[in-house]
C-alpha positions as CSV (number, residue, x, y, z in Angstrom):
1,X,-4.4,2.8,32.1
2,X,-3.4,0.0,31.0
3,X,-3.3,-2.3,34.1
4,X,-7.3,-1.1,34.7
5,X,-8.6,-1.8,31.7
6,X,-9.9,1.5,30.1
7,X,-8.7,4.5,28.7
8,X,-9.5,7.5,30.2
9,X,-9.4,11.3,28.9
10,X,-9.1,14.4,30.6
11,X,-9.2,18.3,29.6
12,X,-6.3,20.3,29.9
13,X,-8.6,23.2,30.9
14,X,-10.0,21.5,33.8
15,X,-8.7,22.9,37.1
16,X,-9.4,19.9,39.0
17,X,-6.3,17.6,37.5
18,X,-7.5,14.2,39.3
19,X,-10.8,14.1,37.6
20,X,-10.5,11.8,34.3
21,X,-13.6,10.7,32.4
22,X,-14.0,7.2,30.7
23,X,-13.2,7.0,27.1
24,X,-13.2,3.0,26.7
25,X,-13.3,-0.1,28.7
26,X,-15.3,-0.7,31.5
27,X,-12.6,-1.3,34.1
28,X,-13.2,-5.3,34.1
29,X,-10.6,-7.0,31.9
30,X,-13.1,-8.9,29.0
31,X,-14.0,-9.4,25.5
32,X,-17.2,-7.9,25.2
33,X,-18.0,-5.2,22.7
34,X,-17.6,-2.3,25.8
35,X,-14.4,-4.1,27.2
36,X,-10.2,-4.1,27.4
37,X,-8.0,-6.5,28.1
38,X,-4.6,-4.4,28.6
39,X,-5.0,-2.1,25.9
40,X,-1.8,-0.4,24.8
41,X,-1.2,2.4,22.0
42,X,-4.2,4.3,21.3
43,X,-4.8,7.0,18.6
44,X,-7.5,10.1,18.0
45,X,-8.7,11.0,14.7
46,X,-10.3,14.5,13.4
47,X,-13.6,13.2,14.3
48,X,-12.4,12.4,17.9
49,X,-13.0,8.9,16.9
50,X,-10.7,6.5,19.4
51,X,-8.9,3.9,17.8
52,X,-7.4,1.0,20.9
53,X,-5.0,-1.5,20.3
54,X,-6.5,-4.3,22.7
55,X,-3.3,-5.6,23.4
56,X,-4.5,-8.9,25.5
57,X,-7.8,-9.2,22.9
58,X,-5.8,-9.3,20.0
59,X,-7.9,-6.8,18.0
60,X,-7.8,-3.0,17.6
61,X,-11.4,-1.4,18.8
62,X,-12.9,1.5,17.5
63,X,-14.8,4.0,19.6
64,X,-16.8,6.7,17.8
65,X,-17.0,9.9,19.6
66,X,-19.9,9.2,22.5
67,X,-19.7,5.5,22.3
68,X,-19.1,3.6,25.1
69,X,-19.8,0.1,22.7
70,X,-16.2,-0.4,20.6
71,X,-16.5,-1.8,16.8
72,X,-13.7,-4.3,16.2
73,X,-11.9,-3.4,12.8
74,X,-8.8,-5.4,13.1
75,X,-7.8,-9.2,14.2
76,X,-10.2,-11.5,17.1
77,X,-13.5,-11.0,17.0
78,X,-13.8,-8.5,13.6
79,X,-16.6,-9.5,11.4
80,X,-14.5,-9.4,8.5
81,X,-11.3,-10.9,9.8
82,X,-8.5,-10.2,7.3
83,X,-5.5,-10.8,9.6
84,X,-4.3,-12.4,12.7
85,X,-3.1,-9.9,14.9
86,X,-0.4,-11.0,18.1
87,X,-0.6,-8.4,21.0
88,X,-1.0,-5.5,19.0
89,X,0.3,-2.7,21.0
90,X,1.0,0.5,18.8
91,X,-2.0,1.6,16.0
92,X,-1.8,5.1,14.0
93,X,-4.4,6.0,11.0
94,X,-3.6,8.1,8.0
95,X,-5.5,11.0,6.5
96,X,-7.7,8.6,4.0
97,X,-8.4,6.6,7.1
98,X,-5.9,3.3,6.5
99,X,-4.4,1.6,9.7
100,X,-0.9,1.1,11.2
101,X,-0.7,-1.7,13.6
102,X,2.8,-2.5,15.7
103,X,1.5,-6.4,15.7
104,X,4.1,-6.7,18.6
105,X,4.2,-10.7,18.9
106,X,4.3,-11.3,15.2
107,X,7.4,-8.9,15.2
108,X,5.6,-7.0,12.4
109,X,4.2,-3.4,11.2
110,X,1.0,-4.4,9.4
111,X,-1.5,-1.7,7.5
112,X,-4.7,-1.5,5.7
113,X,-5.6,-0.9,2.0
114,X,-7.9,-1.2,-0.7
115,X,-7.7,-5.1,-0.7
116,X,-8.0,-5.0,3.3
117,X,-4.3,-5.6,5.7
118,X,-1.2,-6.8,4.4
119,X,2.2,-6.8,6.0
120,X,4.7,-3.9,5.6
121,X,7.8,-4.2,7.8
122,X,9.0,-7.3,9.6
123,X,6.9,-9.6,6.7
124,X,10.0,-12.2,7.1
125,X,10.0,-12.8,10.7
126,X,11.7,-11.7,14.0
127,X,15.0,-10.9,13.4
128,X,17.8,-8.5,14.2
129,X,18.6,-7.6,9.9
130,X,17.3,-4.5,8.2
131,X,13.7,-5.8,7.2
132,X,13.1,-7.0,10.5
133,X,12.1,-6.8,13.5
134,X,12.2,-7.6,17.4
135,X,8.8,-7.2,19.8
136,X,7.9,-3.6,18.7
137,X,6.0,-1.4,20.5
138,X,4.9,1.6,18.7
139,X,5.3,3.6,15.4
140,X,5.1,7.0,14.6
141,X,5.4,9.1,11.2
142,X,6.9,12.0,10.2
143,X,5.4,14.9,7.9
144,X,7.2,13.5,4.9
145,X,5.7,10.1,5.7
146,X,8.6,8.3,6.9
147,X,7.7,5.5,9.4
148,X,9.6,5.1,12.8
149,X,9.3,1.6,15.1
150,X,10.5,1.6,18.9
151,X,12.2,-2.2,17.7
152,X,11.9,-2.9,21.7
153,X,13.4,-6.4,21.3
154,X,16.8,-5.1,18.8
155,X,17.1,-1.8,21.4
156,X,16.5,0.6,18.4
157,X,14.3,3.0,16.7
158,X,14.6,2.0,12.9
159,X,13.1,4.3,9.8
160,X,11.4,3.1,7.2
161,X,11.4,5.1,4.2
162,X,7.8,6.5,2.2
163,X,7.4,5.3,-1.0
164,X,5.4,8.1,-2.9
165,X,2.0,6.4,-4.6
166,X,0.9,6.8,-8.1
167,X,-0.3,10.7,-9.8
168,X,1.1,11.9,-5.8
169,X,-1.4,10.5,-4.0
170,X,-0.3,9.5,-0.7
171,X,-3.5,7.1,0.0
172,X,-1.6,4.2,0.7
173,X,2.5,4.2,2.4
174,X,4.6,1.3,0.9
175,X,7.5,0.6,2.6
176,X,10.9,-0.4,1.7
177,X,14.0,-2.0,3.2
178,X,16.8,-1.0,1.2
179,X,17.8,2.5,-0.2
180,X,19.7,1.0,-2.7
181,X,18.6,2.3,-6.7
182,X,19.6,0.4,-9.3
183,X,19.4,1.5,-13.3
184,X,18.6,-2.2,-14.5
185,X,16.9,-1.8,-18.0
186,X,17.7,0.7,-21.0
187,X,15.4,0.5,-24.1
188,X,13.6,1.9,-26.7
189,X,10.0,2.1,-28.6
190,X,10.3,2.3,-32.0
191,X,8.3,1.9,-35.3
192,X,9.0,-1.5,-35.4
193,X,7.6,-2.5,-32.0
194,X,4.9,-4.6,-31.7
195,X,1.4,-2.3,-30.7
196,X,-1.7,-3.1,-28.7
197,X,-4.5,-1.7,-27.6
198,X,-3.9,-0.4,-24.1
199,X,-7.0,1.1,-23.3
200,X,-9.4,-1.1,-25.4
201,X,-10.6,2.1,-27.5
202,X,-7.3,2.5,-30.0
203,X,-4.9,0.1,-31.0
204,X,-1.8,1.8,-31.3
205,X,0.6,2.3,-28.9
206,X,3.8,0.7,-28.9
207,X,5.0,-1.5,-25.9
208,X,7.5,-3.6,-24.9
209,X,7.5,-6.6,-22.5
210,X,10.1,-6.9,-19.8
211,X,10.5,-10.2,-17.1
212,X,10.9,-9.2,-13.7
213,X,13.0,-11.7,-11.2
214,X,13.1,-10.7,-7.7
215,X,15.9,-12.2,-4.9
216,X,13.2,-11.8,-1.9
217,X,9.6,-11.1,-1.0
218,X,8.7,-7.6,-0.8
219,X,7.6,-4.5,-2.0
220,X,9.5,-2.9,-4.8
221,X,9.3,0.7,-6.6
222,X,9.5,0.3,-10.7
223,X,10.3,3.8,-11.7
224,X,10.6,4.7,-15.2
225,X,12.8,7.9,-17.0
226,X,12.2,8.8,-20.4
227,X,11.5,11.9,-22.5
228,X,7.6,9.8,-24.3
229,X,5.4,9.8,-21.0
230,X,5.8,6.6,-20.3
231,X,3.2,4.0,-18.9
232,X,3.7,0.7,-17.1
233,X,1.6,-2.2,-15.7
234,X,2.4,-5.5,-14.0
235,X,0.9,-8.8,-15.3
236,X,1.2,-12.2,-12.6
237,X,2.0,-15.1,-14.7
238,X,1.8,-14.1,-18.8
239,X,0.9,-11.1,-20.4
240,X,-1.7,-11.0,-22.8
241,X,-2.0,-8.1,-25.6
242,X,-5.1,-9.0,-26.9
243,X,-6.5,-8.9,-23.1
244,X,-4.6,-6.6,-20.8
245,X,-7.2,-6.7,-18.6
246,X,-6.5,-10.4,-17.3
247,X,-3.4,-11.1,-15.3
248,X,-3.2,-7.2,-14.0
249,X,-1.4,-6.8,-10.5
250,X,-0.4,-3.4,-10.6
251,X,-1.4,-0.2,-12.9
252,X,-0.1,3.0,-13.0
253,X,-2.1,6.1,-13.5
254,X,-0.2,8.7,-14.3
255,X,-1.9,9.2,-17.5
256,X,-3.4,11.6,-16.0
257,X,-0.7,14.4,-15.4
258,X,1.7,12.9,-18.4
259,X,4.4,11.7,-16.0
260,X,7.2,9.0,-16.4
261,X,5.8,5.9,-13.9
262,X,6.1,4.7,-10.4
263,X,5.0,1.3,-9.5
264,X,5.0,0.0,-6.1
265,X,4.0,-4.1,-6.0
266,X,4.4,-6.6,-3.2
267,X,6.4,-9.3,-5.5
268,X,7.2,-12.8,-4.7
269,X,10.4,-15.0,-5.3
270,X,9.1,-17.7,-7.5
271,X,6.6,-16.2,-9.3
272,X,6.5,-14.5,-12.8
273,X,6.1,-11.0,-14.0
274,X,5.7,-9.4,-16.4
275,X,6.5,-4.9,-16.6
276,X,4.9,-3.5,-19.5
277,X,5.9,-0.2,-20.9
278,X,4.2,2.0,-23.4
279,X,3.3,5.4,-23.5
280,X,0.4,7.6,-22.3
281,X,-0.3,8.5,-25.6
282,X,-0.7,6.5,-29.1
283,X,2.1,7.0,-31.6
284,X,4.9,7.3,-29.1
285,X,8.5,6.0,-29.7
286,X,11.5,6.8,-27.9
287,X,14.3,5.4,-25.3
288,X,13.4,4.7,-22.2
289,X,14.9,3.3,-18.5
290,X,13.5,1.7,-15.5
291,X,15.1,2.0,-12.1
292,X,14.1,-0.5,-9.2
293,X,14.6,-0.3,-5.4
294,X,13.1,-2.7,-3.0
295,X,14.5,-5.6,-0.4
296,X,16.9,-6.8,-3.4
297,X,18.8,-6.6,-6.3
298,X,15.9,-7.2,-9.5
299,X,17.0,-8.2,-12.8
300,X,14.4,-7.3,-16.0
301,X,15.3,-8.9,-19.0
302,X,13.3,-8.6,-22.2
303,X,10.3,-11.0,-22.7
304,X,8.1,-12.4,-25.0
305,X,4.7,-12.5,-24.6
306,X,1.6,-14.6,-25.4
307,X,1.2,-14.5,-29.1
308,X,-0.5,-11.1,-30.6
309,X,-3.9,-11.7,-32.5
310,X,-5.1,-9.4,-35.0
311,X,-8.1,-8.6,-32.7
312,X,-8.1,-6.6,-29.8
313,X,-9.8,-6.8,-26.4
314,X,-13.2,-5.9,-28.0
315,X,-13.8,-9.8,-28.0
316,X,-12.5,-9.9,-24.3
317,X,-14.4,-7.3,-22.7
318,X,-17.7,-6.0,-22.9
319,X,-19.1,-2.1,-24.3
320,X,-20.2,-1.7,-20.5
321,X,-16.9,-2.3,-19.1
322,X,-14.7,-0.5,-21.8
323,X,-17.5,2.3,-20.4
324,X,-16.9,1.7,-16.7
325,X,-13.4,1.9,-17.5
326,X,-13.1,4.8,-19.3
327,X,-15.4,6.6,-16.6
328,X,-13.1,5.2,-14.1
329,X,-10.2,7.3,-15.8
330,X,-12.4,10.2,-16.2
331,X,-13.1,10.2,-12.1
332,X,-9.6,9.4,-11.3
333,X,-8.4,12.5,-13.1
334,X,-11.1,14.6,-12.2
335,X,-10.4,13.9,-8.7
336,X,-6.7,14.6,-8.9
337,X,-6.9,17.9,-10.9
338,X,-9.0,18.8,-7.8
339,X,-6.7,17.8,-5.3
340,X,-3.8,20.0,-7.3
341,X,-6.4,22.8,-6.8
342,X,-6.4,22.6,-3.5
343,X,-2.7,22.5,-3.1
């Protein structure tokens, strides 16, 4: 109810179809903590938990179950304001509890993560191409986690396609704009690569340091296929073997199920990167590819990095965090080996 303010629930059971009980909103347009201006999408969680996107207060409210008093968790007003939203009107939530807004005015899909919002569709302005888009007004997902925007202002519904994240975990949904795959670097590790120490405990695994060049700002998968259980980070700026710790923008952990890679990074044009690939294990050589898809053609070419040392990140990192790190694995396998369980 849109035009009064609130949202309002009824049960299906109920025989007497004209009686509706307040969920949100007060009935007086406002700002207050209890109060709607014009909300628009709304969604339910397990918990019964009501998320609103208050179109008109440029915020999405959250109403736990029995609460008349809404918590702001996205745009005006939120205590930990991480992005401006436009007349949100659409908002869904995934299974770990991230957010989907339709950020209608700034002609954009935004969601939550880790590192709070970030834009996933639309991140270039309004626009009629591919990656853009025109005044949405809702989104919805289906069971394979594909994304689908009402573009009101293009008069279409366009998919977005569901980037799969690291050791199957579907915690956070990356998006891209192009189907295209391209097969843009063949290699190999041999005896005569250079080695580091990739997880500050034993020094030799082979690597090999690629540059990445992107043709436009977005998120890109970096997939690798080989036969040696591949491994691959991204480094902003240099890469660093006797630190590869500093510079890290993107890791992937499929270490723990002995899989080629997938890495999914929000790149910029303009800036530098650096793909590292090694192995899972020490000792490993053998050929190995990397496929891209993303916004644009990428090129990799071969790179080298910051000159090696004969020490390895012991001097760069403490006992305690070579601990924390290794516990950190530990958990992150542990937890994954459970989920399998449960599948």
């Amino acid at each position: 109810m849109s035009e009064h303010h609130q949202v309002v629930k009824r049960s299906l059971n109920d025989s007497v179809m004209t009686s509706n009980c307040v969920a949100a909103g007060t009935g007086i347009q406002g700002s207050a903590s209890n109060q709607l201006d014009s909300p628009r999408g709304i969604f339910v969680d397990v918990n019964l938990d009501l998320y609103v996107a208050d179109c008109r207060n440029h915020r999405v409210q959250l109403f736990q179950t029995g609460e008349l008093n809404g918590i702001t968790v996205a745009g005006r007003y939120s205590p930990h304001e991480t992005i401006e939203l436009n007349y949100p009107t659409g908002i869904t939530l995934d299974a770990e509890k991230y957010l989907f807004i339709v950020d209608s005015n700034n002609h954009r899909i935004v969601g939550s993560g880790l590192n709070g919002f970030r834009c996933l569709v639309g991140c270039d302005g309004m626009g009629s191409q591919s990656n853009q888009l025109n005044n949405p007004s809702s989104l919805s997902f289906d069971r394979s986690g594909n994304m689908f925007v009402t573009d009101f202002g293009n008069h279409r519904i366009q998919k977005f396609q569901y980037f799969e994240e690291s050791c199957s975990s579907p915690s956070v949904i990356q998006i891209r704009h192009s189907s295209a795959v391209q097969l843009n670097y063949s290699s190999e590790l041999t005896t005569n690569t250079h080695t580091y120490s990739r997880d500050c405990r034993k020094s030799n695994y082979y690597y090999q340091t690629i540059r990445i060049h992107v043709g436009a700002t977005g998120y890109y998968a970096l997939t690798s296929s080989s036969l040696i259980n591949t491994f691959g980070d991204i480094y902003k700026d240099d890469f660093n073997p006797t630190n590869p710790f500093s510079n890290l923008l993107s890791q992937d952990y499929r270490s723990c199920s002995h899989q080629d890679f997938k890495l999914i990074a929000y790149l910029d044009t303009g800036t530098k990167y650096i793909l590292v690939v090694t192995t899972t294990s020490p000792n490993m050589t053998g050929k190995f590819s990397i496929l891209t898809a993303g916004p644009s053609n990428i090129t990799l070419n071969s790179y080298n990095s910051s000159s090696a040392s004969t020490s390895t990140c012991a001097a760069a990192l403490t006992t305690t965090t070579k601990s924390s790190y290794a516990w950190m694995l530990i958990m992150i396998c542990s937890i994954i080996n459970s989920m399998k369980k449960l599948i």
